[in-house]
Short mmCIF file of the C-alpha atoms (twelve columns), coordinates in Angstrom:
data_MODEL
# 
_entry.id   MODEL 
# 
loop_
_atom_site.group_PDB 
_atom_site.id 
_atom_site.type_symbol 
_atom_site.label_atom_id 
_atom_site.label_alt_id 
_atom_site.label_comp_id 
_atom_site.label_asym_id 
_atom_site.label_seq_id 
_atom_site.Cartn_x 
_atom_site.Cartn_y 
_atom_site.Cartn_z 
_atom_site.pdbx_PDB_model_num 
ATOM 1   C CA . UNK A 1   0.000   0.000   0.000   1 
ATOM 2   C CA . UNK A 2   1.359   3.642   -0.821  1 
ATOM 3   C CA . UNK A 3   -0.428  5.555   1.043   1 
ATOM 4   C CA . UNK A 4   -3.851  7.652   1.553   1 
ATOM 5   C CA . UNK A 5   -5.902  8.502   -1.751  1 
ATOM 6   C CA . UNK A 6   -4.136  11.079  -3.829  1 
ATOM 7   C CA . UNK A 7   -5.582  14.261  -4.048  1 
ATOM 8   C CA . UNK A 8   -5.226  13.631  -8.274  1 
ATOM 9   C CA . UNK A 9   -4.937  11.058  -10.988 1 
ATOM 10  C CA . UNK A 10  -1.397  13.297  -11.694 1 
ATOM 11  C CA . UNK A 11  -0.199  12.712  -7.967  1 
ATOM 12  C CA . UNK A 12  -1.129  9.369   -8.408  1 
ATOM 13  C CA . UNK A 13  0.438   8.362   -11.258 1 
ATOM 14  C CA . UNK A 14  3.772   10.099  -10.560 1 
ATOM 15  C CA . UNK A 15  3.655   7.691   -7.322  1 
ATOM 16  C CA . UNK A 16  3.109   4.666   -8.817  1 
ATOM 17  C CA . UNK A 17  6.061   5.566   -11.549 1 
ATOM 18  C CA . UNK A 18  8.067   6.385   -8.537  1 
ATOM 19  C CA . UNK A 19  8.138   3.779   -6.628  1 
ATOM 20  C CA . UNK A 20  8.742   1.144   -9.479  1 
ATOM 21  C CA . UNK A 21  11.338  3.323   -10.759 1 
ATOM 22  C CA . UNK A 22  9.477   3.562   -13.802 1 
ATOM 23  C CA . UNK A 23  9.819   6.276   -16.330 1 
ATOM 24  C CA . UNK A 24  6.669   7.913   -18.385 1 
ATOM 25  C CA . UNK A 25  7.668   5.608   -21.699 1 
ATOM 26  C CA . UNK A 26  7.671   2.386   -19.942 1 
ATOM 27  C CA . UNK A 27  4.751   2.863   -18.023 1 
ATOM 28  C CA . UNK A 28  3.237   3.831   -21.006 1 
ATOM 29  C CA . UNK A 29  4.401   0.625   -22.638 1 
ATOM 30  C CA . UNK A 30  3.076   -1.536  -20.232 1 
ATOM 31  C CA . UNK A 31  -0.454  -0.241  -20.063 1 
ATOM 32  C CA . UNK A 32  -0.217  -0.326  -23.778 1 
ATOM 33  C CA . UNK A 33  -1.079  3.416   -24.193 1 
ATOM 34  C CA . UNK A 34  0.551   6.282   -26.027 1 
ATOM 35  C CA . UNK A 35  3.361   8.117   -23.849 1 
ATOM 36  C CA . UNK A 36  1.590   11.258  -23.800 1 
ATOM 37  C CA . UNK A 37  -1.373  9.608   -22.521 1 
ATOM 38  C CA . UNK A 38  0.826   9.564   -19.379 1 
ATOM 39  C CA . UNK A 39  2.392   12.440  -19.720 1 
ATOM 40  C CA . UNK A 40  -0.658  14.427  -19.829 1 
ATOM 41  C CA . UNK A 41  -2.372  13.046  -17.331 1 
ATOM 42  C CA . UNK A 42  0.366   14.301  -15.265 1 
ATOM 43  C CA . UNK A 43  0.584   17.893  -16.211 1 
ATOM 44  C CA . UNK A 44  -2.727  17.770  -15.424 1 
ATOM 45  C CA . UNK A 45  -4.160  18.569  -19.262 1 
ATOM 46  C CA . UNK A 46  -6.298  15.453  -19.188 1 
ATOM 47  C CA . UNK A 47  -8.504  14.393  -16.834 1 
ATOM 48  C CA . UNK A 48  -8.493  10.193  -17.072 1 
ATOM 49  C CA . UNK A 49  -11.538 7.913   -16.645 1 
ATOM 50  C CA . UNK A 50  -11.443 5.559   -13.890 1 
ATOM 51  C CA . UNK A 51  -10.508 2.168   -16.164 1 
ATOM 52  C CA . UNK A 52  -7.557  4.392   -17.651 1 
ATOM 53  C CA . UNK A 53  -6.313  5.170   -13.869 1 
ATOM 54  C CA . UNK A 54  -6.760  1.356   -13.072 1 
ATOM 55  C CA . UNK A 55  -5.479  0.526   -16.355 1 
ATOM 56  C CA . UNK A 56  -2.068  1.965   -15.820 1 
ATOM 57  C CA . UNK A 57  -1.692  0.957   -12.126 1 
ATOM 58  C CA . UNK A 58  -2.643  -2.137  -12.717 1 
ATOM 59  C CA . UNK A 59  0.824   -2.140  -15.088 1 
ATOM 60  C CA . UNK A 60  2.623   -1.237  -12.640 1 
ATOM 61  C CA . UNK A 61  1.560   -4.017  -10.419 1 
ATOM 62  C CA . UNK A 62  -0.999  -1.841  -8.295  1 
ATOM 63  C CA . UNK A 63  -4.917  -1.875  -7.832  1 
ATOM 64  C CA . UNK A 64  -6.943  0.991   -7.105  1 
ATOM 65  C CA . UNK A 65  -9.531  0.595   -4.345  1 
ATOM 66  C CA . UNK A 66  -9.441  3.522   -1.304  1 
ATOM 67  C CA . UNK A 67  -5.863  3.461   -1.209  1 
ATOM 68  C CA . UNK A 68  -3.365  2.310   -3.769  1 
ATOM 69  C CA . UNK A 69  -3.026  -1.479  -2.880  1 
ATOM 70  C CA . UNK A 70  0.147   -3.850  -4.527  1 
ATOM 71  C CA . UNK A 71  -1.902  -6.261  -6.419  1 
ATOM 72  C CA . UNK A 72  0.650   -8.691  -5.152  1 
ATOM 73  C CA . UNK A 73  0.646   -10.935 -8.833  1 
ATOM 74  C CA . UNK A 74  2.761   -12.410 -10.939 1 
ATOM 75  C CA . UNK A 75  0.438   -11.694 -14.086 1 
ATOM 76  C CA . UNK A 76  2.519   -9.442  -15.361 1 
ATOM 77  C CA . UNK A 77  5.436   -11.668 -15.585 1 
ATOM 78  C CA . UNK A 78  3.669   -14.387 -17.387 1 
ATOM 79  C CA . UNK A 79  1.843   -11.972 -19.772 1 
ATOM 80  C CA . UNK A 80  5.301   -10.819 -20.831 1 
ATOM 81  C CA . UNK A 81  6.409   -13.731 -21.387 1 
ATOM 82  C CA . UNK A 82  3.222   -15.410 -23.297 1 
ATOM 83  C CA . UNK A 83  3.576   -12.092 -25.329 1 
ATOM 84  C CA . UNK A 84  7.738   -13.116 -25.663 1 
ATOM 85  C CA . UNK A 85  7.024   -16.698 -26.800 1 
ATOM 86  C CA . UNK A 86  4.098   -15.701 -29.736 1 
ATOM 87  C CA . UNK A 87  5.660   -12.639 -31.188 1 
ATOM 88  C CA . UNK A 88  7.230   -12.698 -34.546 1 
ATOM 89  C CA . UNK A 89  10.368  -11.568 -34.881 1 
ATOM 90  C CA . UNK A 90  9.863   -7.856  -35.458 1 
ATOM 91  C CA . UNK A 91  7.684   -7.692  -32.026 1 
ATOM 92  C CA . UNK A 92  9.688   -10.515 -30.199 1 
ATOM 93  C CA . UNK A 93  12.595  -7.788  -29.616 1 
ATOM 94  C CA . UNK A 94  10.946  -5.073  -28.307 1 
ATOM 95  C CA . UNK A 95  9.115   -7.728  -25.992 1 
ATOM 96  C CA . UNK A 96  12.328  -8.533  -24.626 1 
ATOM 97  C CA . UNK A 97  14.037  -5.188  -24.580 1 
ATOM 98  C CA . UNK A 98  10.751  -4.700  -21.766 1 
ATOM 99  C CA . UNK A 99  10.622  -7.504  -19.620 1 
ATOM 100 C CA . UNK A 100 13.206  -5.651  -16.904 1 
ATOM 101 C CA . UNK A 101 10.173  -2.860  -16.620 1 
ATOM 102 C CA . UNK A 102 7.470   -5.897  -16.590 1 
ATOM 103 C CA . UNK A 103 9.821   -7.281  -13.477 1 
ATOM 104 C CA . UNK A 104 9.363   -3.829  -11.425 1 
ATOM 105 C CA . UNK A 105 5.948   -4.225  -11.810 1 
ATOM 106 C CA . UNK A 106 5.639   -7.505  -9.957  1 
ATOM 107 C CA . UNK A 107 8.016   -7.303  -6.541  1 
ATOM 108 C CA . UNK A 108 8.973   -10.673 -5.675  1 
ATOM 109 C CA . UNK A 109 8.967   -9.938  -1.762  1 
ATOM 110 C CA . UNK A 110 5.414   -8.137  -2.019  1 
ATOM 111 C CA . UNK A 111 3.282   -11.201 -3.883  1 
ATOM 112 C CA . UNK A 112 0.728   -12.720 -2.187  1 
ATOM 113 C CA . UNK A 113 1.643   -15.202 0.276   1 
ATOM 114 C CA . UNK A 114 5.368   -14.470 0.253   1 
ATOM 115 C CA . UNK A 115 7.469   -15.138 3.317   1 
ATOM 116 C CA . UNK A 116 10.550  -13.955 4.132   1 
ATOM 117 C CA . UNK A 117 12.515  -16.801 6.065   1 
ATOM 118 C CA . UNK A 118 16.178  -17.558 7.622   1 
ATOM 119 C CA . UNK A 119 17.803  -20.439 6.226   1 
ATOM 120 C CA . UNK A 120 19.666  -22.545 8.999   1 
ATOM 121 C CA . UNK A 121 22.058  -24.253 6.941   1 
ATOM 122 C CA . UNK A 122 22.978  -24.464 3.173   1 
ATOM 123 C CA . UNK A 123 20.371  -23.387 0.446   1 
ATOM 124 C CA . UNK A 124 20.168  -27.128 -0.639  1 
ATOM 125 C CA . UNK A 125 19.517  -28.711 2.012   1 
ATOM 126 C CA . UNK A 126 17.140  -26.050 2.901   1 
ATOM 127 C CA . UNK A 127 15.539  -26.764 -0.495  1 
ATOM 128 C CA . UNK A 128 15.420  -30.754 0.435   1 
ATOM 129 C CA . UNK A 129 13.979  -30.286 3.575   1 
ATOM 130 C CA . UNK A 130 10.805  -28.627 1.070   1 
ATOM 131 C CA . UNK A 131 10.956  -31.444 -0.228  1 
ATOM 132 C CA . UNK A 132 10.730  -33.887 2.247   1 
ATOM 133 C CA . UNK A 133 7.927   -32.334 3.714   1 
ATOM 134 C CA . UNK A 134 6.103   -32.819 0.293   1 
ATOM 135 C CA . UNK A 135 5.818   -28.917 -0.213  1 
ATOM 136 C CA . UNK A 136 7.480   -29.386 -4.257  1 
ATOM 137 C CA . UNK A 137 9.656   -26.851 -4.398  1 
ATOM 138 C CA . UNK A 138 10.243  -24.836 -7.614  1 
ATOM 139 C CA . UNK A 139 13.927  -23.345 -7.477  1 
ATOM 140 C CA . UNK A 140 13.907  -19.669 -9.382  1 
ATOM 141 C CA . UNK A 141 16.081  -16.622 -8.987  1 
ATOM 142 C CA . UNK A 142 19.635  -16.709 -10.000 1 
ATOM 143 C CA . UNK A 143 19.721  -20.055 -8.718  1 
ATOM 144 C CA . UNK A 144 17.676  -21.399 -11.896 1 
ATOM 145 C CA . UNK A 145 19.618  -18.726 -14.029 1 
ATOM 146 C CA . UNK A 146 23.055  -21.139 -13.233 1 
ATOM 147 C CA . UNK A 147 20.497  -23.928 -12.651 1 
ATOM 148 C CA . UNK A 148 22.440  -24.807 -9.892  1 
ATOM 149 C CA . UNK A 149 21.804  -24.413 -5.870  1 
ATOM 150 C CA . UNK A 150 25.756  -24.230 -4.741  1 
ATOM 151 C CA . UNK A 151 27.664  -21.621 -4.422  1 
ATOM 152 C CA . UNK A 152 24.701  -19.668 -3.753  1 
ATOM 153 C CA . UNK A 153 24.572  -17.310 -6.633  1 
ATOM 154 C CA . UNK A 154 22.271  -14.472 -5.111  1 
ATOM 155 C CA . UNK A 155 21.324  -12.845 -1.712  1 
ATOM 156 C CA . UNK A 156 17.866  -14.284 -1.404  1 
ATOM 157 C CA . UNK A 157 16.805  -17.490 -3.041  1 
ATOM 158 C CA . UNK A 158 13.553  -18.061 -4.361  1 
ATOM 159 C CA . UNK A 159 11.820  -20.976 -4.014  1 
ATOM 160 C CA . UNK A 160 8.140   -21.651 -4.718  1 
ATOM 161 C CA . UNK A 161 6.569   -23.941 -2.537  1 
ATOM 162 C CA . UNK A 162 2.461   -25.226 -2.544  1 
ATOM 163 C CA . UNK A 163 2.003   -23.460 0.695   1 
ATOM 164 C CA . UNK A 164 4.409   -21.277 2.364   1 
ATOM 165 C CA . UNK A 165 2.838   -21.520 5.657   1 
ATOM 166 C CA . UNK A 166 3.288   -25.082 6.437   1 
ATOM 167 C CA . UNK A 167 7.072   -25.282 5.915   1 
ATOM 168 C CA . UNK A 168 8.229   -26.020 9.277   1 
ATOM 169 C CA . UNK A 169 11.724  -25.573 10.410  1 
ATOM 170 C CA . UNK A 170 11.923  -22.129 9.147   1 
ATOM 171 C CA . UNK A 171 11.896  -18.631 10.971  1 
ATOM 172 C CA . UNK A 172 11.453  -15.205 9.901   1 
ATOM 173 C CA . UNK A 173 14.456  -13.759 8.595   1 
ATOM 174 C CA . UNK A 174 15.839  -10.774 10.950  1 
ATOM 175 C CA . UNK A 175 18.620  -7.865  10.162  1 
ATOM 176 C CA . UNK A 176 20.771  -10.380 11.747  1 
ATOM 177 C CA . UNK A 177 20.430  -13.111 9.308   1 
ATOM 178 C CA . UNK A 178 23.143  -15.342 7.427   1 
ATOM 179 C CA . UNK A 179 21.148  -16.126 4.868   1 
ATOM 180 C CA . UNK A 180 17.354  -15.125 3.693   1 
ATOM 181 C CA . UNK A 181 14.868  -17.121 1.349   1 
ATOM 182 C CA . UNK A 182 11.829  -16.175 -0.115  1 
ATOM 183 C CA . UNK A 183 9.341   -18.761 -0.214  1 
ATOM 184 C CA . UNK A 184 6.429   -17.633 -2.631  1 
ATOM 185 C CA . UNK A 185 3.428   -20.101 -3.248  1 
ATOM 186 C CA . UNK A 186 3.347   -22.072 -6.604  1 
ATOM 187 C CA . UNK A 187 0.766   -20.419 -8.961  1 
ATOM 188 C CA . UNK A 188 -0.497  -21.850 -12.125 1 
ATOM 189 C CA . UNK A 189 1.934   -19.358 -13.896 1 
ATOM 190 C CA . UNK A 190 4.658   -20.609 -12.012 1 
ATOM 191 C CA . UNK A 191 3.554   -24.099 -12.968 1 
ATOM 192 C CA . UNK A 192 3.318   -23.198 -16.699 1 
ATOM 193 C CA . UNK A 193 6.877   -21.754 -16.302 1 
ATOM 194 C CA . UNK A 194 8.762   -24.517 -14.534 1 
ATOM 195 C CA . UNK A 195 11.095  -27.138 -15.834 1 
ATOM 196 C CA . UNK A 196 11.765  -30.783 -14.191 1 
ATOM 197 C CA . UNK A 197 14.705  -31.499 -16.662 1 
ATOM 198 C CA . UNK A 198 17.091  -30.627 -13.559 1 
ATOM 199 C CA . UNK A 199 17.983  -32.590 -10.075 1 
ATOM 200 C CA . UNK A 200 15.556  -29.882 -8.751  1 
ATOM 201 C CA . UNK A 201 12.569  -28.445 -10.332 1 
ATOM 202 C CA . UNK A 202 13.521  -24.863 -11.614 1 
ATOM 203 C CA . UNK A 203 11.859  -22.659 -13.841 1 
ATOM 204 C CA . UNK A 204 12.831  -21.700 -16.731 1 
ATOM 205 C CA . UNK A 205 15.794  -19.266 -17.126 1 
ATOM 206 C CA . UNK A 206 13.731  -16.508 -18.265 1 
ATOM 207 C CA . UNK A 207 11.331  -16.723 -15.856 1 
ATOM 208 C CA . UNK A 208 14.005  -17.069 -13.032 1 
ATOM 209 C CA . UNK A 209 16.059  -13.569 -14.293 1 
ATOM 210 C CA . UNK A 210 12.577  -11.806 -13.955 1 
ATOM 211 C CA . UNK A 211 12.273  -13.107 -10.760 1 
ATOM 212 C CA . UNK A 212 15.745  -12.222 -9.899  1 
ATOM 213 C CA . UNK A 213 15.086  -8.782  -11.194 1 
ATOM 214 C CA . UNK A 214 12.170  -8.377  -9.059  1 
ATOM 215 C CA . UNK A 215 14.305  -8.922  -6.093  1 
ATOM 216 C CA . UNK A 216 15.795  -6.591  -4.108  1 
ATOM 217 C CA . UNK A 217 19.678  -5.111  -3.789  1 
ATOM 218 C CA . UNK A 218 22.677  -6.856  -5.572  1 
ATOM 219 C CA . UNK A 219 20.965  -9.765  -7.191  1 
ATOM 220 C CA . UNK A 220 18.385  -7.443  -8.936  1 
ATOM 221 C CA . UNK A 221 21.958  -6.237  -10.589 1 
ATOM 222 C CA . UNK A 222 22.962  -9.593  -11.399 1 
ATOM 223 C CA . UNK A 223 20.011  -10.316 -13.069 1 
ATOM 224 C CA . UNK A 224 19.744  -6.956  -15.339 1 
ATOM 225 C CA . UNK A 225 23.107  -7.642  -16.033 1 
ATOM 226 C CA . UNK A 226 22.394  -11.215 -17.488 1 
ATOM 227 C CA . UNK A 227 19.393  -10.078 -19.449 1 
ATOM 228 C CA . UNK A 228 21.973  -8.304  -21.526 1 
ATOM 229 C CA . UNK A 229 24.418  -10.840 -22.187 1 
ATOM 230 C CA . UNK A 230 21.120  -13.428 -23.280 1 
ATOM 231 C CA . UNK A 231 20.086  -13.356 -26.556 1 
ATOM 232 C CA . UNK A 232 16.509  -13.802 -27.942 1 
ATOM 233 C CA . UNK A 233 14.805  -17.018 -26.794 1 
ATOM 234 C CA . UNK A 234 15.269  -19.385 -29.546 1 
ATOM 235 C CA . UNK A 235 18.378  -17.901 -31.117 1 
ATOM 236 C CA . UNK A 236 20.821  -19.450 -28.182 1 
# 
């Protein structure tokens, strides 16, 4: 949640732009609406209808009700990458030149159900213990990116799990933690997304760098910075 109801659609939408670190182009590409569109709405020369408002901050991962709530999805991701996989090859490159705005839009740590836990020992066996207790685990993050669980490649592992609540053995990560990991529940997207090619289920690398991006501090970097080095899907 941001806050208390704007006092106007242009305080509003400068927020939302704000805090995904968003600029008035890609918002604009997101929503799937002329640049200007935003740009006038905040100068304050047009006045937007209600399904615009909700149509742009629901791009950026945001729903509109009496205060502007985090839709807590991961839509967003698997739209962009539905819209990835079935463009031609004109469109496929400007799909993937916008999948590290599509990841601000979806904050890993701010989805529905996430929870932020210490792991006691080493991300594996923190990962088999998952397993053991018949959770199915989904490894993404930069961990799927090297599709590989050791050395731990990033500062907060993501693993999707069918119910974060019931993994046991697990306590909330404080400031004083070794080592943090996200445990997000397993959505249909995530299902669509996932590979079991690997000793542990992963998704796929794509999915796992917009993840990664999603993600707070260094391994957001790590991520942006692979996105660049990757070329188009298919072309590897």
């Amino acid at each position: 949640m941001l806050g208390p109801v704007l006092s106007s659609s242009a305080d509003l939408l400068r927020q939302v732009r704000a805090s995904r670190q968003l600029t008035m182009a890609s918002l604009a590409d997101l929503a799937g609406v002329p640049t200007s569109t935003v740009s006038r709405i905040e100068s304050g020369k047009i006045r937007p209808t209600a399904a615009m408002l909700q149509r742009l901050a629901s791009a950026a991962g945001y729903r509109i009700t009496a205060t502007l709530d985090e839709a807590g999805s991961d839509q967003p991701l698997a739209d962009a990458l539905t819209t990835l996989e079935e463009a031609g090859e004109v469109d496929k490159v400007r799909a993937f030149d916008r999948l590290a705005s599509v990841a601000s839009a979806a904050p890993a740590a701010r989805r529905q159900g996430a929870r932020r836990v210490a792991v006691p020992q080493s991300v594996t066996r923190a990962v088999a213990s998952l397993h053991a207790q018949g959770l199915n685990p989904v490894v993404s993050g930069m961990e799927a990116v090297a599709e590989q669980l050791e050395p731990t490649r990033s500062f907060i592992p993501i693993v999707y799990v069918d119910d974060p609540l019931k993994a046991q053995g697990f306590e909330p990560a404080g400031p004083l933690a070794h080592q943090v990991m996200l445990l997000l529940p397993t959505t249909d997207n995530v299902r669509r997304w996932a590979r079991y090619d690997t000793p542990v289920p992963m998704t796929t690398r794509e999915w796992a760098i917009l993840d990664a991006m999603s993600s707070p501090g260094r391994q957001s970097e790590l991520a942006r910075q692979e996105l660049k080095t990757r070329s188009l899907p298919g072309n590897n």
